[in-house]
VMD Tcl script that builds the backbone (N, CA, C; Angstrom):
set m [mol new atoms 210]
animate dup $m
set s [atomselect $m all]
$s set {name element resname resid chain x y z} {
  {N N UNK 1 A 81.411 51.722 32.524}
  {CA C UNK 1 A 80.111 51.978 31.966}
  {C C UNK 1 A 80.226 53.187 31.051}
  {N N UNK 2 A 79.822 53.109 29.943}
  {CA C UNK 2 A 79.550 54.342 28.745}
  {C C UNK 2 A 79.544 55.789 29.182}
  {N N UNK 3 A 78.323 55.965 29.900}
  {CA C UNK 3 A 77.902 56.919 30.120}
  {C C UNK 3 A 77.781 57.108 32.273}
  {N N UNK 4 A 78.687 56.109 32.510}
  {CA C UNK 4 A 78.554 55.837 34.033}
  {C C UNK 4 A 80.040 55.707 34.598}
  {N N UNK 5 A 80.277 55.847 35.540}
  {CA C UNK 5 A 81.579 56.113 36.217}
  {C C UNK 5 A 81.916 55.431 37.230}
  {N N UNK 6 A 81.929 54.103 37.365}
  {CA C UNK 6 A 82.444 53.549 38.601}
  {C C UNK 6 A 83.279 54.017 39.838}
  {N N UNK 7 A 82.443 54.452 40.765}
  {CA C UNK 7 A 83.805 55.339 41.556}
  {C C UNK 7 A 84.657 54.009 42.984}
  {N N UNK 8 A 83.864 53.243 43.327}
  {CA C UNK 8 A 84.111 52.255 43.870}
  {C C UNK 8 A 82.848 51.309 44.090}
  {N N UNK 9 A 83.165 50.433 45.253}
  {CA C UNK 9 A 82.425 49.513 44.976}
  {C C UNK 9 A 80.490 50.077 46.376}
  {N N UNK 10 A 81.370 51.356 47.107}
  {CA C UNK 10 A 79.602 51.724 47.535}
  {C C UNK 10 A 79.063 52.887 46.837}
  {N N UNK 11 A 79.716 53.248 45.872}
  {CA C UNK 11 A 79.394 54.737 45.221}
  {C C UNK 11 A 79.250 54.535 43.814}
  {N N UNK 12 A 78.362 54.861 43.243}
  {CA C UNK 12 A 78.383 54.853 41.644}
  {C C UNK 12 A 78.398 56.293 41.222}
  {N N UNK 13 A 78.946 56.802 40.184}
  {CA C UNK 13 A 78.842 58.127 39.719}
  {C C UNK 13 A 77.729 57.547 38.340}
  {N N UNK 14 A 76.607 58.413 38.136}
  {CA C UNK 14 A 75.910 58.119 37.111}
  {C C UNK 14 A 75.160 59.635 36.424}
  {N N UNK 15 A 75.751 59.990 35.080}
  {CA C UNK 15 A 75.313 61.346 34.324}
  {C C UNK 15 A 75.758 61.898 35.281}
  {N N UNK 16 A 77.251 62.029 35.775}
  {CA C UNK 16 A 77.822 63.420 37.048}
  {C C UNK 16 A 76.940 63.310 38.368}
  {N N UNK 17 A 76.414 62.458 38.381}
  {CA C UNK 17 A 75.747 62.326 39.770}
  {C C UNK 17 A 75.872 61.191 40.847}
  {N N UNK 18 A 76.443 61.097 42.010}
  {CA C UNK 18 A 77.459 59.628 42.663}
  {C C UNK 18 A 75.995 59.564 43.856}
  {N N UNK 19 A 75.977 58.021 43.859}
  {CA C UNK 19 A 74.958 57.876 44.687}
  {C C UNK 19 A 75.752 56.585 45.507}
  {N N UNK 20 A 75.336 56.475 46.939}
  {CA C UNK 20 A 75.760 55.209 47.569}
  {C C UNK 20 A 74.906 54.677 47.093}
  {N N UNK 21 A 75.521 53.213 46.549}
  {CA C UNK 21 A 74.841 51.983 46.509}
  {C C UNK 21 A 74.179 51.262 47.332}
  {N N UNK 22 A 74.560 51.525 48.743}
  {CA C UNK 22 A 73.259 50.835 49.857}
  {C C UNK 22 A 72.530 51.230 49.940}
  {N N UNK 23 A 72.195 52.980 49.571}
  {CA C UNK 23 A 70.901 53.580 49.638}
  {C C UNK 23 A 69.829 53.222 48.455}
  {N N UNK 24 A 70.447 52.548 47.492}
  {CA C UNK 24 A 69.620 52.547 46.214}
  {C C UNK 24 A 68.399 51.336 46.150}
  {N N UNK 25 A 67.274 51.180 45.683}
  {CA C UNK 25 A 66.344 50.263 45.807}
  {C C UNK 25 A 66.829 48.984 45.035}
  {N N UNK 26 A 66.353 47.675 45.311}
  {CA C UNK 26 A 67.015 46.515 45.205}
  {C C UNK 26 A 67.000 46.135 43.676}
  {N N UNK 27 A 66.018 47.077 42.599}
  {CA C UNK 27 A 66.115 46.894 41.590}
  {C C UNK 27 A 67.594 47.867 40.693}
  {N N UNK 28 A 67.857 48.596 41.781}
  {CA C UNK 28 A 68.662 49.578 41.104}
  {C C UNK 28 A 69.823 48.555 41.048}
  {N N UNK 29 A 70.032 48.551 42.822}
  {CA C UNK 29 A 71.362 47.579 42.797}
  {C C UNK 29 A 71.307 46.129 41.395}
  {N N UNK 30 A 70.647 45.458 41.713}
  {CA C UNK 30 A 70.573 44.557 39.998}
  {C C UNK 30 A 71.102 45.265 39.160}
  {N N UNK 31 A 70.631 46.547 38.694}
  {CA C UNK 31 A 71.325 47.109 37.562}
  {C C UNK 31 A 72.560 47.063 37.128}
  {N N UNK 32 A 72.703 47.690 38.632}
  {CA C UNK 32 A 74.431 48.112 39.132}
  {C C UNK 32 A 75.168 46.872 38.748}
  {N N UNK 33 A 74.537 46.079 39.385}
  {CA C UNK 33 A 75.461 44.424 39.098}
  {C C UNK 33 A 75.174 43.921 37.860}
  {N N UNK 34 A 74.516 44.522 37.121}
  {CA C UNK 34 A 73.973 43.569 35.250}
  {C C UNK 34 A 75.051 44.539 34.688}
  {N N UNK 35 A 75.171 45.843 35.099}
  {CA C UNK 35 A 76.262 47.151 34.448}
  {C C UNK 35 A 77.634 46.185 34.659}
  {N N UNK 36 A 78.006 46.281 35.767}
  {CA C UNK 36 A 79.411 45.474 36.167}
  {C C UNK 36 A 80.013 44.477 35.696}
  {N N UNK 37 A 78.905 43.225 35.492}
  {CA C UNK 37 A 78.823 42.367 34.754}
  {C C UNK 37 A 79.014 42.238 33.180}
  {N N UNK 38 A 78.523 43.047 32.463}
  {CA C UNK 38 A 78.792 43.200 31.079}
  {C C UNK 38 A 79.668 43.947 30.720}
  {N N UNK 39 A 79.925 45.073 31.664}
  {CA C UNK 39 A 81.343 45.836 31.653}
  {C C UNK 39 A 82.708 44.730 31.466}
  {N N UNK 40 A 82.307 44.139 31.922}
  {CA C UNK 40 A 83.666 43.079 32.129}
  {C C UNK 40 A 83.157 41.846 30.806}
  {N N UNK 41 A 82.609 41.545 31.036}
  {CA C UNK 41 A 82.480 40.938 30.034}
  {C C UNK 41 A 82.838 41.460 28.394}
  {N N UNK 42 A 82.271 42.644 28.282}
  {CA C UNK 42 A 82.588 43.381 27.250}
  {C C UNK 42 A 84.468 43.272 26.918}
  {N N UNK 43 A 85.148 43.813 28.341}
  {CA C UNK 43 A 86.502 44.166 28.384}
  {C C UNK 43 A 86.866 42.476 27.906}
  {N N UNK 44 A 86.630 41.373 28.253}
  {CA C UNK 44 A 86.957 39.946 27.992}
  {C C UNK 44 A 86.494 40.016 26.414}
  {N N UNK 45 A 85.620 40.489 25.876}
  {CA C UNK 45 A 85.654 40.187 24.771}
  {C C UNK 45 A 86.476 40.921 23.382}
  {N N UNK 46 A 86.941 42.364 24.145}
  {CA C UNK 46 A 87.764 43.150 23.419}
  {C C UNK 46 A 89.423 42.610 23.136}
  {N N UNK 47 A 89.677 41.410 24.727}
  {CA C UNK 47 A 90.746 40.972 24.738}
  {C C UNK 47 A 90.693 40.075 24.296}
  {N N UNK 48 A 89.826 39.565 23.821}
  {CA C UNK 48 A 89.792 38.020 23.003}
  {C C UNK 48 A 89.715 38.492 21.909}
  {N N UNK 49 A 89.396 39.116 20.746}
  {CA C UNK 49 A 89.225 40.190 19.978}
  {C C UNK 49 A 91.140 40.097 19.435}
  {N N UNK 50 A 91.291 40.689 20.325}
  {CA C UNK 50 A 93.334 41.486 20.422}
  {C C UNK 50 A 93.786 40.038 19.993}
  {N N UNK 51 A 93.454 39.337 20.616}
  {CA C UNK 51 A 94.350 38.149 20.932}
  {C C UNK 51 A 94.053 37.277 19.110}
  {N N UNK 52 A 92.764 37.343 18.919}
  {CA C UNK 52 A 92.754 36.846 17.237}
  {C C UNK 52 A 93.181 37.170 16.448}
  {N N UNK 53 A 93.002 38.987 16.367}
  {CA C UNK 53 A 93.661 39.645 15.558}
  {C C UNK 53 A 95.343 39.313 15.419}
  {N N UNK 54 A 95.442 39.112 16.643}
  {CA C UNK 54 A 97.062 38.995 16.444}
  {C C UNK 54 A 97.368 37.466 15.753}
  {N N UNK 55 A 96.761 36.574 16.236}
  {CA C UNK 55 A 96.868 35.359 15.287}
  {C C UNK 55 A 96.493 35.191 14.084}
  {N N UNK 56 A 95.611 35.631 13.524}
  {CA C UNK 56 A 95.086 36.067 12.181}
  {C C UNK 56 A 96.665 36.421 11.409}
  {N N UNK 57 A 96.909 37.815 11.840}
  {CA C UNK 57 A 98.063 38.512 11.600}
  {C C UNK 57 A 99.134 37.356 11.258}
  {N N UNK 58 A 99.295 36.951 12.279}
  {CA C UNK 58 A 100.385 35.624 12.467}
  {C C UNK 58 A 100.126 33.973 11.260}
  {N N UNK 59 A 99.483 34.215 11.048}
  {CA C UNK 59 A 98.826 33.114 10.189}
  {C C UNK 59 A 98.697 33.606 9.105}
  {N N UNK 60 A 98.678 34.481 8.504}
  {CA C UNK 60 A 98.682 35.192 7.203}
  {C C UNK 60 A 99.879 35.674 7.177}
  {N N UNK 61 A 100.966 35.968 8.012}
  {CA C UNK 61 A 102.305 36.182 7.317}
  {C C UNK 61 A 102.932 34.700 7.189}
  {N N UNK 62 A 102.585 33.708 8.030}
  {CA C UNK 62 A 102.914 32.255 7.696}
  {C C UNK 62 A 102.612 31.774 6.177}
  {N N UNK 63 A 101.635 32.093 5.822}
  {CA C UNK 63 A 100.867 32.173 4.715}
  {C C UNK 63 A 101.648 32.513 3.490}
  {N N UNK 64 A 101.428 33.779 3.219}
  {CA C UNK 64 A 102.182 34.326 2.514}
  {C C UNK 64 A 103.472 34.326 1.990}
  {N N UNK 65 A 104.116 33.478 3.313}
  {CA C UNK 65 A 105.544 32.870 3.020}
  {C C UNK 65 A 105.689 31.767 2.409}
  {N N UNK 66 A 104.526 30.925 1.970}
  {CA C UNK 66 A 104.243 29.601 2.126}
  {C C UNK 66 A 103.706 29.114 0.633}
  {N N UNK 67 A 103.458 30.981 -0.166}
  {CA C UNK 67 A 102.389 30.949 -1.018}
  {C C UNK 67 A 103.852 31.136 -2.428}
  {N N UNK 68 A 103.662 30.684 -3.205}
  {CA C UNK 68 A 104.452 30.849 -4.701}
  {C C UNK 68 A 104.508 31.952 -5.206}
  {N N UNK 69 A 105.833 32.299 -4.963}
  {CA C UNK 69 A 106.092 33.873 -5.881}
  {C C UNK 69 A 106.619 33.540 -7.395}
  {N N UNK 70 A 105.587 33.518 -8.068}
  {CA C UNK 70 A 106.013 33.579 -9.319}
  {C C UNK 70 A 107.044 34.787 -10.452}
}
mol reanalyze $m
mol bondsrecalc $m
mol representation Tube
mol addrep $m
């Protein structure tokens, strides 16, 4: 999280401040789990991201080899 600190899975650190997660009200926990959720999701999309770039890369030096040097 950006501005949040995952410390495990009953403790959240949030703005320097760690709270157990069982103590928190049932809307918080949602949060916690919509945070977690897009956290990862985010990280899946940075690696899908890597993974184009590198084919892109790969497909344009194919390219280029492919193209007429006059």
């Amino acid at each position: 999280m950006a501005e949040n600190d995952v410390v495990n899975e009953q403790s959240i650190t949030i703005d320097g401040r760690q709270y157990n997660i069982g103590s928190l009200s049932d809307i918080a926990k949602s949060q916690v789990a919509n945070l977690r959720y897009v956290d990862r999701e985010i990280e899946q999309a940075k690696n899908h991201m890597a993974v184009l770039q590198a084919a892109r890369q790969f497909y344009a030096g194919i390219l280029s080899k492919e193209l007429p040097q006059d």
